[in-house]
N, C-alpha and C positions, 0 to 999 in steps of 0.2 A: 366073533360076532358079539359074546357076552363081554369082553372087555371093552368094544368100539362103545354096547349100550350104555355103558357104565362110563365112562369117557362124556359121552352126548347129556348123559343125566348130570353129569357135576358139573360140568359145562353149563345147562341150563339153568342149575340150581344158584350158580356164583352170578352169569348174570341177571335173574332173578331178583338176588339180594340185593347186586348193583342199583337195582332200577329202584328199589324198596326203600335203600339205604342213604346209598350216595349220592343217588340225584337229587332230591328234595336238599340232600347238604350243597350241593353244589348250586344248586339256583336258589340257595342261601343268600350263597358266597357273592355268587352274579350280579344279585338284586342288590347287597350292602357295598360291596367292594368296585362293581363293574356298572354300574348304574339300570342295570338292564331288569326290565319290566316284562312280566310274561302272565298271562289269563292264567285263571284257574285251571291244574293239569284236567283232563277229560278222561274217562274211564270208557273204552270202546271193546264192544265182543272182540274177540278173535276170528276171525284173520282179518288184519287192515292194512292196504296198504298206504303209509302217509309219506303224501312230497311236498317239501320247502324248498323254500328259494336259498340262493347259497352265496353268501355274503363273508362269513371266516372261519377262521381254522377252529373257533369254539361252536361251531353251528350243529353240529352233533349232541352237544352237552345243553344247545340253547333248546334244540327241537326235543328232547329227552324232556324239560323240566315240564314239557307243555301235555305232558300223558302220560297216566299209572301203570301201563304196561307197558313190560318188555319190548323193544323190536329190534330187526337187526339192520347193520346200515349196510348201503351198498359203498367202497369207497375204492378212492384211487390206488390204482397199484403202487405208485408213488410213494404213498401214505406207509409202506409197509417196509421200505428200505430207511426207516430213520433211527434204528439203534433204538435206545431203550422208550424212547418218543412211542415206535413201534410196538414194541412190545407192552406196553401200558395200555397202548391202542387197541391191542388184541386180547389181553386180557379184561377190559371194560366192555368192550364191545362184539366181539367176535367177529368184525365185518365181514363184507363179503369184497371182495377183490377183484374191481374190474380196469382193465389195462386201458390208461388214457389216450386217444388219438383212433379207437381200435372200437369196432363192432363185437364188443363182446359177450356172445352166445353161450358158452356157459355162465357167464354173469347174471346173466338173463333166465337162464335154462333154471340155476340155484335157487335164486328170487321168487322166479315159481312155484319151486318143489317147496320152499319153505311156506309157502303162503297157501298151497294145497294142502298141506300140513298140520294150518292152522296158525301157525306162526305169524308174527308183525313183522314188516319190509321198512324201512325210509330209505327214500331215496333222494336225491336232488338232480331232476332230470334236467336243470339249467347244465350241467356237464365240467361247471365250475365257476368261479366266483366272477363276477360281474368287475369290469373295467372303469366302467363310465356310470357306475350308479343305478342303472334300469335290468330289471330282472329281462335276461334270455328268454324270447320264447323259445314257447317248450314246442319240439315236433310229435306229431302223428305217431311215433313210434310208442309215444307215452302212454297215448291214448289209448294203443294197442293193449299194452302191457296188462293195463289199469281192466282191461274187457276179459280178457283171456284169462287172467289169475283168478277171476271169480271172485274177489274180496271185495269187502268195503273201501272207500277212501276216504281220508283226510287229508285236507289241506293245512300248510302253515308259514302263516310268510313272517320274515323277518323283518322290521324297519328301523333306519337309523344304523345299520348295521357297516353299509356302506363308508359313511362317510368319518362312522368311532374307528373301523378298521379299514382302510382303504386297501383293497387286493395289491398295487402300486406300491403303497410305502411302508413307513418303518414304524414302528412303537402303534400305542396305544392313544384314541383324544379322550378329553373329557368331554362327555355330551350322551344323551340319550338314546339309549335303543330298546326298542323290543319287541317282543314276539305273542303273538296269538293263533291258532285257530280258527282257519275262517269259513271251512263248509263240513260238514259228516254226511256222505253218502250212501245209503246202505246198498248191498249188494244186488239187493230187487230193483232199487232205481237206475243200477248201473245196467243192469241187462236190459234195459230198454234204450240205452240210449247207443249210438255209435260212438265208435271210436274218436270222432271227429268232435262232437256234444262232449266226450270225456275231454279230449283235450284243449276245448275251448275255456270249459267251466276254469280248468288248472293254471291257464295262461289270467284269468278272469281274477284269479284267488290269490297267484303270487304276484302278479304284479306290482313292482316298487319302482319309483322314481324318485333318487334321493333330492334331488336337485328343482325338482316340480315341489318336491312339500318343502324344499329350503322358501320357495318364494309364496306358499300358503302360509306356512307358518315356521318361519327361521329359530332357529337355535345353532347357538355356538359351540363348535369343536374344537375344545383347549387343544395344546400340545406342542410339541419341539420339533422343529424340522418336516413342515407342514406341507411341501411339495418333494421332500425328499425319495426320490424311485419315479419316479412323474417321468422318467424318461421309459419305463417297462411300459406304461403305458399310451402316450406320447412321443414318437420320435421323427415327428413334419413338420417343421417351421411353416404357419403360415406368411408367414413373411419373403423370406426369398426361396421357400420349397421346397427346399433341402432335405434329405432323407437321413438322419441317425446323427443329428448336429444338436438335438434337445439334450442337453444335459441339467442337471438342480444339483440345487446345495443351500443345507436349511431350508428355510419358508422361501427360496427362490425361485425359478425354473427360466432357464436361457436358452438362447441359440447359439452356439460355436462359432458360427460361420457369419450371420450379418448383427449379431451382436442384441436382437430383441430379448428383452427378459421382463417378467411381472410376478409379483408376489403372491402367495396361498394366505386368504386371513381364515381365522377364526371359522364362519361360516362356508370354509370349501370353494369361495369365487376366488375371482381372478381381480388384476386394477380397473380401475375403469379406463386404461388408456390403451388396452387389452382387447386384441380382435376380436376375442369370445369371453362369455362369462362364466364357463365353467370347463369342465372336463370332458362333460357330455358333447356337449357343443363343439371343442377343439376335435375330440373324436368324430362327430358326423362330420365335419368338413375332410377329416383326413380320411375316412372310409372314401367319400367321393372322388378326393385325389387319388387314390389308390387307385381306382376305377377307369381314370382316365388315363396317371399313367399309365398302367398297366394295356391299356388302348393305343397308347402312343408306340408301345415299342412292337414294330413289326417281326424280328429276325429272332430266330433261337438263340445265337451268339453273343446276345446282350444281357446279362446279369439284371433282371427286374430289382430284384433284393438281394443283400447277401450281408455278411458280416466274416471278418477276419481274426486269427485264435479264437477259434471255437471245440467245443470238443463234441466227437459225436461217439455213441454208443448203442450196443444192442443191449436189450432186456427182454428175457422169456418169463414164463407165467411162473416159475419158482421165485421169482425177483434176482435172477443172477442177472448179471452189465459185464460184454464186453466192452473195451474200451478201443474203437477203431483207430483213434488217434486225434490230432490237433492240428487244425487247418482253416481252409477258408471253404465257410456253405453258404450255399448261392442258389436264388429260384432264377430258373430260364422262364420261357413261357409254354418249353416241352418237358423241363427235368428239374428234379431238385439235383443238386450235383454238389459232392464234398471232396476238395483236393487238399492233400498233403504232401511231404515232400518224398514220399515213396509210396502213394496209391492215389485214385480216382476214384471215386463211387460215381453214378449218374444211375438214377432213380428215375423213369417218365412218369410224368405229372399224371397221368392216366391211371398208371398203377398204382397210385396212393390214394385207397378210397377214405380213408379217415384221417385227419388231422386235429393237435389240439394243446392248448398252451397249461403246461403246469405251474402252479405257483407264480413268481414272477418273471422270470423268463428262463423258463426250460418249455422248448417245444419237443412236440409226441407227435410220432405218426406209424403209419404202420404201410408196410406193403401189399398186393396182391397176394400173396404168396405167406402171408401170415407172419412176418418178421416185425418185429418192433425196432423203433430206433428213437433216441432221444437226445438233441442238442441242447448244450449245455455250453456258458461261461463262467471263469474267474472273476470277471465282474459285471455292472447291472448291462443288461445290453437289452434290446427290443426285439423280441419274436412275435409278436405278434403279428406282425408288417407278411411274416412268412404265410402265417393263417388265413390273412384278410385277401390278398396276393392269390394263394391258391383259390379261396373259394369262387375270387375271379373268374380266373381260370378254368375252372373244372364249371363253373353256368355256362362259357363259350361253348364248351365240347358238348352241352344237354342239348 
């Protein structure tokens, strides 16, 4: 026990100095190098928990710059299978490790204990980075979260974050982003409100729509190959319907199959000869499609979605992957189902109460029964269609 204390105290102490040292260097670095703009850090008692919206892979480092204290993050299990990426990770930060696709209760259980503690939490209950521009709302559960730990909160939204990093593509644009502080809660006005009032005010705070302030007030996103990956998030021709025929290259984005294609400029639109004007836009139309086919097909025997070489895998809460093999994964309207050429998996859609897209397309889910699994390709391919497809689905069965 006098060694674990002694463990816990240098642990504190390094990230301590991080928060003291590095960060203020690092949202240096942000403001000269990365164009990124952030309020004066705030100085909050202990315990707080503070939620941002989640826009990229520097949003950890962005939401750090914006507060003199310590906190600890809540992050993907993902996050922690990346080689020395990882471990960088875990030495700045300490995270706390919660498995994607998957209701996780010690995740949850930890967050608490730390923040009974006295400790700071961040978290980013959007569940991961935004597709089409506009922060997720946040569910009820947040709101729980936020009642029960007994802390203060703060809010911090990111803007601009979107469209300089698009979750979809590749590289970095030139154009502006950044971040503030937009409410501090203290603990006596949370215990009057509900769960509900909490998780209105959060949805109230983070709120972004990159594409709503492109048309209040436009700025330009330099860069190279400006629709490139636009198929991860994209893959419905509006045109003749098609499912997984979207392909890009460079500032282009086509169809395969009846041959439409329009260009990405500078400000994130589309041509003007272009069904929709932006990303958001092409997305709500394809959520709707979704919705209907998915209506359309009556029998369990018909593949809604699927995709061909694919790999799928287990991962348990240590971050070990088995590797089940390389095949064809397919949503029914009763099963997810993975076949190879020497096994079957068939999952019913019933026993998958979590699902959830990592990165750009590696989907997560998890089963009744507590097992993880995660699909995965050798190149860009659409999982999303998987996600949108279930939660279908699984409204039918409510």
């Amino acid at each position: 026990m006098k060694n674990y204390s002694k463990k816990t105290n240098f642990t504190e102490k390094r990230l301590n100095f991080i928060y003291k040292f590095v960060i203020p260097s690092a949202r240096l670095v942000f403001k000269t190098f990365y164009n990124y703009k952030c309020s004066r850090p705030v100085d909050i008692n202990n315990p707080v928990i503070v939620l941002a919206n989640h826009v990229s892979d520097y949003d950890a480092i962005l939401v750090a710059s914006g507060f003199k204290r310590q906190m600890y993050f809540i992050a993907s299990e993902n996050c922690f299978r990346k080689g020395f990426k990882s471990k960088m990770l875990e030495w700045a930060f300490a995270p706390i490790s919660k498995i994607k696709g998957a209701s996780d209760t010690l995740a949850v259980m930890k967050a608490v204990r730390y923040l009974k503690e006295g400790k700071n939490i961040c978290i980013f209950p959007e569940g991961g980075r935004t597709f089409n521009g506009r922060t997720t709302p946040v569910k009820i559960a947040t709101g729980k979260l936020v009642k029960i730990s007994g802390a203060s909160l703060a809010t911090f939204k990111i803007s601009g974050g979107y469209l300089k990093i698009p979750r979809w593509g590749f590289g970095r644009r030139k154009g502006p982003w950044s971040g503030k502080v937009m409410g501090i809660y203290s603990a006596q006005e949370l215990k009057n409100m509900t769960p509900q009032q909490i998780t209105d005010i959060v949805n109230r705070d983070l709120y972004e729509d990159a594409y709503q302030n492109q048309t209040i007030s436009p700025e330009k996103y330099k860069g190279k190959n400006l629709a490139l990956g636009m198929e991860c998030a994209l893959c419905v021709c509006p045109e003749c319907k098609t499912i997984g025929s979207i392909k890009s290259l460079g500032d282009e984005v086509y169809c395969t199959k009846c041959g439409l294609k329009t260009r990405v400029d500078e400000y994130g639109l589309f041509g003007k000869d272009f069904p929709f004007t932006n990303v958001a836009q092409w997305d709500d139309w394809q959520e709707a499609f979704y919705r209907d086919y998915t209506e359309s097909i009556k029998d369990n025997n018909t593949a809604i979605v699927f995709d061909e070489n694919v790999n799928l895998q287990t991962v348990d809460s240590n971050h070990q992957t088995v590797i089940l093999g390389k095949g064809r994964f397919s949503l029914y309207r009763d099963r997810f189902s993975f076949k190879t050429d020497d096994t079957e998996i068939n999952l019913p859609v019933e026993k998958i109460p979590d699902c959830s897209v990592f990165s750009r397309s590696n989907f997560n889910f998890t089963d009744s029964e507590g097992l993880h699994y995660e699909l995965y390709a050798d190149r860009l391919i659409n999982v999303r269609k998987y996600l949108s497809v279930w939660t279908i689905l699984r409204e039918e069965k409510q």
